[in-house]
C-alpha positions as CSV (number, residue, x, y, z in Angstrom):
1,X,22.8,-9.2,24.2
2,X,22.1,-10.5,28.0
3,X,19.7,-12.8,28.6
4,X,17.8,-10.6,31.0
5,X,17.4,-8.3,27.5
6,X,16.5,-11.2,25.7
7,X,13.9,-11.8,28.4
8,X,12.5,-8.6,28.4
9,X,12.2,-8.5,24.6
10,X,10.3,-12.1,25.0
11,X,7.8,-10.4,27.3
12,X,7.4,-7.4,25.3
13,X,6.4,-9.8,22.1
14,X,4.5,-11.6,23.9
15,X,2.6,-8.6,25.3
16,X,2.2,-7.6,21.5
17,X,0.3,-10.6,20.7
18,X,-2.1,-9.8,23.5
19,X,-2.5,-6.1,23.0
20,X,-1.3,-5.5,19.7
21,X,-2.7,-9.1,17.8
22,X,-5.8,-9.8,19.6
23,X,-7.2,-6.9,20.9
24,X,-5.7,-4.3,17.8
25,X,-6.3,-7.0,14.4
26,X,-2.8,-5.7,13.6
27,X,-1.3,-8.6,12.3
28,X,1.9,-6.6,11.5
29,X,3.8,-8.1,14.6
30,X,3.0,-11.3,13.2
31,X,4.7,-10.8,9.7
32,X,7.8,-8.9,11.7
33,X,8.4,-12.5,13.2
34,X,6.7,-14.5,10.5
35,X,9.4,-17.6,10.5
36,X,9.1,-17.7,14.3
37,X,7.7,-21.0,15.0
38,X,4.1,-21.4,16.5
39,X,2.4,-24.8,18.1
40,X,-1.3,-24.4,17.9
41,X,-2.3,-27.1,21.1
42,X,-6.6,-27.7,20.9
43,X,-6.0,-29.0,24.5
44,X,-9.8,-31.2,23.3
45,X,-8.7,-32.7,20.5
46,X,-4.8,-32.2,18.9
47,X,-1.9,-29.8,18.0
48,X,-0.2,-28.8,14.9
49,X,2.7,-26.8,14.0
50,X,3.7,-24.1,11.8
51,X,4.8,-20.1,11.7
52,X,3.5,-17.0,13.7
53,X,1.1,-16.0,10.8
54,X,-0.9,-19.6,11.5
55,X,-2.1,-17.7,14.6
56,X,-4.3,-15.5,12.0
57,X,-6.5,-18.6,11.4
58,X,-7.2,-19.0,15.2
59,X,-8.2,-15.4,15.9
60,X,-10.2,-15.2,13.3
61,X,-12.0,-18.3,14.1
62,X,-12.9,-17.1,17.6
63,X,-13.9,-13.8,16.3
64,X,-16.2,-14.7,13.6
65,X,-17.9,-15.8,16.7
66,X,-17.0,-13.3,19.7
67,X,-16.7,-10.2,17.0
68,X,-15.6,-8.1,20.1
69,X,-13.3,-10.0,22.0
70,X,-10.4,-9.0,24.3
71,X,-8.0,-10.9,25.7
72,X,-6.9,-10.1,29.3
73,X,-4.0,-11.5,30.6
74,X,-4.4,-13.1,33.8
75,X,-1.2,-14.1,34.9
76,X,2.5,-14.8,34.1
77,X,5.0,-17.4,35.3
78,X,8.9,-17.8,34.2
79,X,10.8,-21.2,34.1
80,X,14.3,-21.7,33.3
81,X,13.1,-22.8,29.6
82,X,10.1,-20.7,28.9
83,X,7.5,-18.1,29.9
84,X,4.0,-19.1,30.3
85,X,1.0,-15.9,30.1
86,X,-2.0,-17.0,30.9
87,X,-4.9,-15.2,29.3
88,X,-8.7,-15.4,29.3
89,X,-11.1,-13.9,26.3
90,X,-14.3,-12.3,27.0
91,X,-16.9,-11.6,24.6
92,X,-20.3,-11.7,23.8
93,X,-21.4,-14.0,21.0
94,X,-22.2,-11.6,18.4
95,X,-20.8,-13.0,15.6
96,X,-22.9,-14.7,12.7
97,X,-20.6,-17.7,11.7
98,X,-21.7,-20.7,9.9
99,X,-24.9,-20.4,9.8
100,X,-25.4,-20.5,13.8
101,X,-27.7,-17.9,15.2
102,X,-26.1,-15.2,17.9
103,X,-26.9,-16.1,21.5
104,X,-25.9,-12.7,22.3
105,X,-24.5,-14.8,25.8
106,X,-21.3,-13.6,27.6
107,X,-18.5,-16.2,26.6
108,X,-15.1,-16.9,28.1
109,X,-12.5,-18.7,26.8
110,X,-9.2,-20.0,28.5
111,X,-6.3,-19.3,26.5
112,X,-2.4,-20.2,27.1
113,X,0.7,-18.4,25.4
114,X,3.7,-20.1,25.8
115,X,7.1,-18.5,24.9
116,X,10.0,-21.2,25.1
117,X,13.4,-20.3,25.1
118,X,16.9,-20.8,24.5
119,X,19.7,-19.0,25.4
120,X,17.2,-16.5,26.8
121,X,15.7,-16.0,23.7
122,X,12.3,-17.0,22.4
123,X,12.8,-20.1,20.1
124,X,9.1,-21.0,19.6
125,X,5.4,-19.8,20.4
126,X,2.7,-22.0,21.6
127,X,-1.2,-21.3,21.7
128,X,-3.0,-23.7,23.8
129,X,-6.7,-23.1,23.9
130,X,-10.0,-25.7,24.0
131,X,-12.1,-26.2,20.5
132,X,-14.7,-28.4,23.1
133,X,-15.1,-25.4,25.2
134,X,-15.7,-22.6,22.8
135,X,-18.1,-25.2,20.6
136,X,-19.9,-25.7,23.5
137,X,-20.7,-22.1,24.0
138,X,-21.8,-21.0,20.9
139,X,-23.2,-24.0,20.1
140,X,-21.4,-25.0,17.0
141,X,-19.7,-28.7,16.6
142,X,-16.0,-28.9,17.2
143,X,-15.2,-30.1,14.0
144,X,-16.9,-27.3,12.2
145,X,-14.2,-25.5,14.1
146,X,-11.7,-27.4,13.4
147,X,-12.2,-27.0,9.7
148,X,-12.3,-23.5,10.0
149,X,-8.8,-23.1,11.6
150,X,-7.6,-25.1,9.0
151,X,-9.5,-23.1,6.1
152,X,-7.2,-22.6,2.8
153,X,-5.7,-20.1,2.1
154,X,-8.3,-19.3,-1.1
155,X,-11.0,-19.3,1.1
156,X,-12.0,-16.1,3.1
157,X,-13.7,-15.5,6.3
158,X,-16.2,-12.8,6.9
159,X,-16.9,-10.9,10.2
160,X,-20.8,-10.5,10.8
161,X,-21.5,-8.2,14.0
162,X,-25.5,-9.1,14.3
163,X,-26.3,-7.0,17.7
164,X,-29.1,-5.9,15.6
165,X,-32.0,-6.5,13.3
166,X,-32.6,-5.5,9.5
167,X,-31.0,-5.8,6.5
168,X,-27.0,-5.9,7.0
169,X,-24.4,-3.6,5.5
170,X,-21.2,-5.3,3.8
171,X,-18.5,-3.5,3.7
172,X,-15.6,-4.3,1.1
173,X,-12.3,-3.2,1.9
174,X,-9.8,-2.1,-0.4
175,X,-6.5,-4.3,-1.0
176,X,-4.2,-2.4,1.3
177,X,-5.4,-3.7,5.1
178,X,-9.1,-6.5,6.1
179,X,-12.2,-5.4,6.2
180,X,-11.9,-5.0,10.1
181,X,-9.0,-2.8,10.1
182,X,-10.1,-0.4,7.3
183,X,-13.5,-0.7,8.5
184,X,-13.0,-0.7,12.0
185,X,-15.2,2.8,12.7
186,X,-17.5,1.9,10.9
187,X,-18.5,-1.0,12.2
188,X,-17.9,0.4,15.6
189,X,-20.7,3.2,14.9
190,X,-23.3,1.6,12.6
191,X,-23.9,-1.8,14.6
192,X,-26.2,-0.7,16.9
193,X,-28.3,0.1,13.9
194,X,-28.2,-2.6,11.8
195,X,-25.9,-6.2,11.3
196,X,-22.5,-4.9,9.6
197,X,-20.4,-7.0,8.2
198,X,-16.6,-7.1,6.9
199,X,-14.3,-9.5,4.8
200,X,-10.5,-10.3,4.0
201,X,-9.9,-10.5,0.6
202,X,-7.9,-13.2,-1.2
203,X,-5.3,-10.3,-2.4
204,X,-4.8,-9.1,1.1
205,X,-4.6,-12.8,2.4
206,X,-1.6,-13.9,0.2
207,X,0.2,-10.3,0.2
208,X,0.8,-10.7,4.0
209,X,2.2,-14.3,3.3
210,X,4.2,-12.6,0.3
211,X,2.7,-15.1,-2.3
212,X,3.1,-14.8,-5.6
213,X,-0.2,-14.0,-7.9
214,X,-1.7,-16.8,-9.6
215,X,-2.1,-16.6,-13.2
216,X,-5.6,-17.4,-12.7
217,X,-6.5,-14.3,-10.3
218,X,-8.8,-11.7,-11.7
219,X,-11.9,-9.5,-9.9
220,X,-14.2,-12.5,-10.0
221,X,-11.4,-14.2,-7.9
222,X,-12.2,-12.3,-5.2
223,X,-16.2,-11.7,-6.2
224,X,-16.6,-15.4,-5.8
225,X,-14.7,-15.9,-2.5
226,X,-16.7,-13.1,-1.0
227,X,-20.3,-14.9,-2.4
228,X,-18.8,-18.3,-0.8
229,X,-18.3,-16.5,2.4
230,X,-21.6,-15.4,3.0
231,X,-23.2,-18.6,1.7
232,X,-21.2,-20.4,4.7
233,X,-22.0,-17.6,6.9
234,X,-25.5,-17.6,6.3
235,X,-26.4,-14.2,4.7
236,X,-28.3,-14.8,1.8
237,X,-29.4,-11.6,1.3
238,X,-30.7,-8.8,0.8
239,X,-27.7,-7.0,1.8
240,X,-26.7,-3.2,1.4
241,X,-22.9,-3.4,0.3
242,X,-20.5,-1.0,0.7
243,X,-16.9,-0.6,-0.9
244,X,-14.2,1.7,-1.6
245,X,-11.3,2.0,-4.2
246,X,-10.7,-1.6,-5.1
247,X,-13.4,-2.5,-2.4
248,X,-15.7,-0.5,-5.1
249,X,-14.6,-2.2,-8.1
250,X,-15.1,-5.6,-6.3
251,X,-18.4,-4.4,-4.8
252,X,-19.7,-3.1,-8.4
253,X,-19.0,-7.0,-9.8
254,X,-20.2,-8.5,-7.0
255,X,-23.8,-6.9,-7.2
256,X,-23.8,-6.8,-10.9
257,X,-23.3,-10.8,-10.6
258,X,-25.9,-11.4,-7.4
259,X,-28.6,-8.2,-8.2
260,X,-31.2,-9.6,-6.3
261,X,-29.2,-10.0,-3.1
262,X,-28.3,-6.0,-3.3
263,X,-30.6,-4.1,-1.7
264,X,-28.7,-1.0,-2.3
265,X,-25.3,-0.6,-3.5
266,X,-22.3,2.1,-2.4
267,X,-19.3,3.0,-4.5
268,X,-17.1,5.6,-2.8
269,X,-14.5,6.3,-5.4
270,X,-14.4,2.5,-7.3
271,X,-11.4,2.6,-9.7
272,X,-13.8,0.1,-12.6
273,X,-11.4,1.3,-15.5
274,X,-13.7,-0.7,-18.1
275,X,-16.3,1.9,-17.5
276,X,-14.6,4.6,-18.8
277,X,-13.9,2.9,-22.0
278,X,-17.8,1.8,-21.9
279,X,-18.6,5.6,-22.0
280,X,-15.9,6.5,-24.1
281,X,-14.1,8.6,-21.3
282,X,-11.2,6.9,-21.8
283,X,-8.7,9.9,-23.2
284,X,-4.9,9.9,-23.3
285,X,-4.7,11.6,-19.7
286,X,-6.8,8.5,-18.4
287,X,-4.6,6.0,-20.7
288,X,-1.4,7.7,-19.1
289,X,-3.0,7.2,-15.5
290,X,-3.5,3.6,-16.1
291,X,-0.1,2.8,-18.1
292,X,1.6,5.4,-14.8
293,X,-0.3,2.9,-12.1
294,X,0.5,-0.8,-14.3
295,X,4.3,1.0,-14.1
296,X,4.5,1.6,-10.6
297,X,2.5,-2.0,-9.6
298,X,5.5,-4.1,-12.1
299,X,8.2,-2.3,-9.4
300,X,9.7,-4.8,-7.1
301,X,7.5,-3.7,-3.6
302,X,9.9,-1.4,-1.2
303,X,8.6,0.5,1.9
304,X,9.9,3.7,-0.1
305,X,8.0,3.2,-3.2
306,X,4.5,1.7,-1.2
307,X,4.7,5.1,1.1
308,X,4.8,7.4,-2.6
309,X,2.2,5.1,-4.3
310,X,0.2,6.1,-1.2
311,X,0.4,9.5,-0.8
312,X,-0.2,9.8,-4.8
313,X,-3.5,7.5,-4.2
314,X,-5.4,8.1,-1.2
315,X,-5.5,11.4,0.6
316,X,-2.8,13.4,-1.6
317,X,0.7,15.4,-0.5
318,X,-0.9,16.3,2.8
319,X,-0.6,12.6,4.0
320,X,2.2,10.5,5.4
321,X,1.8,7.3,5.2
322,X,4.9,6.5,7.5
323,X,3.4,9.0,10.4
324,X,0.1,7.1,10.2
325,X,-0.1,4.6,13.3
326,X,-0.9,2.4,10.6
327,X,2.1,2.5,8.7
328,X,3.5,-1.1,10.4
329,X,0.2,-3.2,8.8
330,X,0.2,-1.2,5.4
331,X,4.4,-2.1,5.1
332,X,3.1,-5.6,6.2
333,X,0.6,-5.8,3.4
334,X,2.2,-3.9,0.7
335,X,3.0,-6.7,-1.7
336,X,-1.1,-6.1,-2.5
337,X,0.5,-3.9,-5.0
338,X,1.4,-7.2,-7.3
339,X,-2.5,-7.7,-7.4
340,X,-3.7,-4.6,-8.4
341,X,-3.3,-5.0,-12.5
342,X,-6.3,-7.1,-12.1
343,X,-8.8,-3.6,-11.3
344,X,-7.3,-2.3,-14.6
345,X,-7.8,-5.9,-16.3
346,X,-11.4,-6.5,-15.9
347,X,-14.4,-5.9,-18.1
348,X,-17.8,-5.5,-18.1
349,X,-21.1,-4.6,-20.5
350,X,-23.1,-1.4,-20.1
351,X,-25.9,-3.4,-20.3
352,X,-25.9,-4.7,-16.9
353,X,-25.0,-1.3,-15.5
354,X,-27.6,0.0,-17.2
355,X,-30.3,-3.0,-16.3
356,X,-29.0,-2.8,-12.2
357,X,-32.4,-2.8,-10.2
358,X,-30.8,-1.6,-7.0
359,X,-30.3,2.2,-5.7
360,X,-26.6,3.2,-6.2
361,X,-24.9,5.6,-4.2
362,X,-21.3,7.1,-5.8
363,X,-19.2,9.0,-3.1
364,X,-16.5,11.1,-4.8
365,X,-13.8,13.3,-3.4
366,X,-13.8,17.3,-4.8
367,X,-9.9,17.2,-4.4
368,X,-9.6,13.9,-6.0
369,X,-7.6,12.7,-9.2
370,X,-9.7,13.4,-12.2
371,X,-9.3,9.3,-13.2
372,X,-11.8,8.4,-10.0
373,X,-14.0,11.2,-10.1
374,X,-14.9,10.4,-14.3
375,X,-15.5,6.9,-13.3
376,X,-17.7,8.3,-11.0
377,X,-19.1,10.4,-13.8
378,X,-19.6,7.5,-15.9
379,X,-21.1,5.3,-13.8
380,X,-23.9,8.1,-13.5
381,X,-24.6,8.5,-16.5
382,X,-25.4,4.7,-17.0
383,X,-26.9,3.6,-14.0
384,X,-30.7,3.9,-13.6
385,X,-31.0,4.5,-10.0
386,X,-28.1,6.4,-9.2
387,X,-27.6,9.7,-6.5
388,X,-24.2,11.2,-6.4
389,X,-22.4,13.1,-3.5
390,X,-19.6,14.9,-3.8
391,X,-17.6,15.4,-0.3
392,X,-14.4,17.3,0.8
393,X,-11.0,15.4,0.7
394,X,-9.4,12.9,-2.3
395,X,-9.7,9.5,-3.4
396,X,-11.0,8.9,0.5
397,X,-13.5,11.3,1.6
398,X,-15.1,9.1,3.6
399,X,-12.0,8.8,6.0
400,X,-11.0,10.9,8.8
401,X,-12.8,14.7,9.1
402,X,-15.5,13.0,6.2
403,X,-15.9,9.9,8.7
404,X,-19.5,11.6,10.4
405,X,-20.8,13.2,7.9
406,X,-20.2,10.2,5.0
407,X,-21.9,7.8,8.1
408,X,-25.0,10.6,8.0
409,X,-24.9,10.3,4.2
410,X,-25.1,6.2,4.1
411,X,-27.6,6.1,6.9
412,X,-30.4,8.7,5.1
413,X,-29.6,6.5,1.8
414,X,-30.4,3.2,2.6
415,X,-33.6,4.6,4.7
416,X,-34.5,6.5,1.7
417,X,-34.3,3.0,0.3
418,X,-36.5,1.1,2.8
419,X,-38.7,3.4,2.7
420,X,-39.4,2.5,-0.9
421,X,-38.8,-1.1,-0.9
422,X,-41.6,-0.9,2.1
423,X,-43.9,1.5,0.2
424,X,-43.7,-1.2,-3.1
């Protein structure tokens, strides 16, 4: 390959990282290059080194602040051993992080990509930006940032939009992409309305960096990290939470453990297997689905087997996965799978379903497998304060066509609920 090739391709990545990384959350063109070295320069205080992935902890750090940023590249210069893009980041400081109320004030940040190279081809990646400078803004201290880029990797971050008032909507994703990603719409259209809020989970965090699952992960694994989160965050509740698949599973534990921080609760097709056994809805055809799922989740992970496992769960033959311009973060987080048996592991009493004090709302899909939909059944019948919708589609009704109306449906619920909490 010439080095004028090599070059171009250098560009092109580094193009990716501004268009693709920053502005898109798709973190996919990180784990294509994920042994690519990166230097992390705070030009205030230090710099550290490590891989392309490390640049995850910086982006989210500047957007649990500037929830909307975009960087703009401003201009480019080429020496003999490197390529230098500089960028700037504008965004309005939106973000609840730490505890520090929103200024809602324009910010702007100074940031410097730095390709080096040898033999025309890009050896390392360096990020030089200011901790002093973005502090100063938002009017956090600079070590508070600093401790959040270097947050470990059993810790999670959440992303709080608060553009408005009232009580926020969390929104749990499911394991296959973050909150932000899956989410993304979502928070785009309901933020005017209320604070929304999203998280990473602690599956979704160590699939991308293909880590093995500790022994010692479960449900409350991830129930904890989100409670942690929020704490550091500052939203103490009341909240309304929202979650689908997994995110429902997770969702359902998390409010069963923290009921009088729920407000109101959504389950859009939770796959809480101990619930069926609760109700005694757990038949052969429902033991076969689970044994079929532990099966398929035991397989070493390929791109081939993650695209069928897809199809078979989500949105059913009429979907494919590898046409979806999301197919490059799904491959890029498909070792979730390993993570999964822990949905199918968990238990829980009846008696706190049937003692939950918050309005539930279960979402199910009419063209759905029949495992999800008699969870959704069985929650039903146990909960005391419970409306069920049935909408068109499978296990994710709430996704493309269903997007509107499912928004409609979640926005007369929880008004419908303040109504009531206003009225007692």
């Amino acid at each position: 390959m010439g080095s004028s090739i090599m070059l171009r391709d250098t560009k092109r990545l580094c193009r990716r990282i501004v268009d693709d990384v920053w502005n898109g959350d798709n973190y996919a063109v990180l784990a294509e290059r994920r042994s690519l070295p990166l230097i992390i320069d705070d030009s205030s205080v230090d710099r550290h080194s490590g891989d392309l992935l490390d640049l995850i902890a910086l982006i989210t750090l500047v957007k649990a602040f500037l929830p909307n940023v975009r960087l703009q590249t401003d201009g480019e210069s080429q020496y003999r051993d490197r390529l230098v893009i500089t960028s700037s980041a504008r965004g309005r400081h939106d973000g609840l992080a730490r505890g520090i109320t929103p200024t809602h004030r324009r910010v702007k940040l100074q940031i410097t990509l730095i390709a080096y190279l040898k033999r025309g081809a890009v050896s390392a990646l360096q990020v030089t930006w200011d901790s002093f400078d973005l502090a100063r803004q938002v009017g956090a201290q600079p070590a508070t940032l600093r401790r959040m880029l270097r947050a470990p990797l059993h810790e999670i971050t959440v992303r709080a939009i608060w553009r408005s008032r009232g009580v926020p909507t969390v929104f749990v994703p499911p394991m296959s992409l973050p909150g932000w990603v899956v989410w993304r719409r979502s928070l785009a259209a309901l933020q005017r309305r209320h604070p929304v809020v999203t998280c990473d989970l602690i599956a979704t965090r160590r699939a991308l960096r293909r880590f093995d699952v500790s022994r010692h992960y479960n449900i409350k694994t991830e129930t904890h990290a989100i409670g942690r989160a929020l704490r550091i965050a500052g939203i103490t509740g009341p909240i309304d939470l929202v979650g689908h698949s997994a995110g429902g599973t997770i969702a359902l534990d998390f409010a069963l453990d923290n009921p009088t921080a729920i407000r109101s609760l959504t389950l859009i097709e939770p796959g809480a297997a101990w619930v069926l056994k609760a109700v005694r809805r757990f038949d052969d055809e429902m033991r076969q689905f689970v044994r079929d799922r532990l099966t398929t989740y035991a397989r070493p992970v390929t791109r081939r087997r993650y695209e069928a496992f897809l199809r078979q769960s989500f949105l059913g033959p009429r979907y494919v996965p590898s046409e979806s311009p999301l197919w490059p973060m799904l491959c890029a987080y498909m070792h979730n799978l390993q993570f999964r048996p822990a949905l199918y592991r968990h238990s829980d009493r009846l008696q706190r379903l049937a003692a939950a004090p918050f309005p539930v709302l279960l979402v199910a899909g009419t063209e759905s497998d029949r495992f999800h939909r008699e969870v959704v059944a069985g929650l039903a019948s146990v909960l005391p304060h419970v409306e069920v919708v049935n909408m068109p589609g499978g296990h994710a009704p709430h996704l493309g066509a269903g997007l509107e109306p499912f928004h409609r449906r979640l926005i007369r619920f929880q008004y419908l609920v303040s109504r009531r909490a206003s009225a007692a």
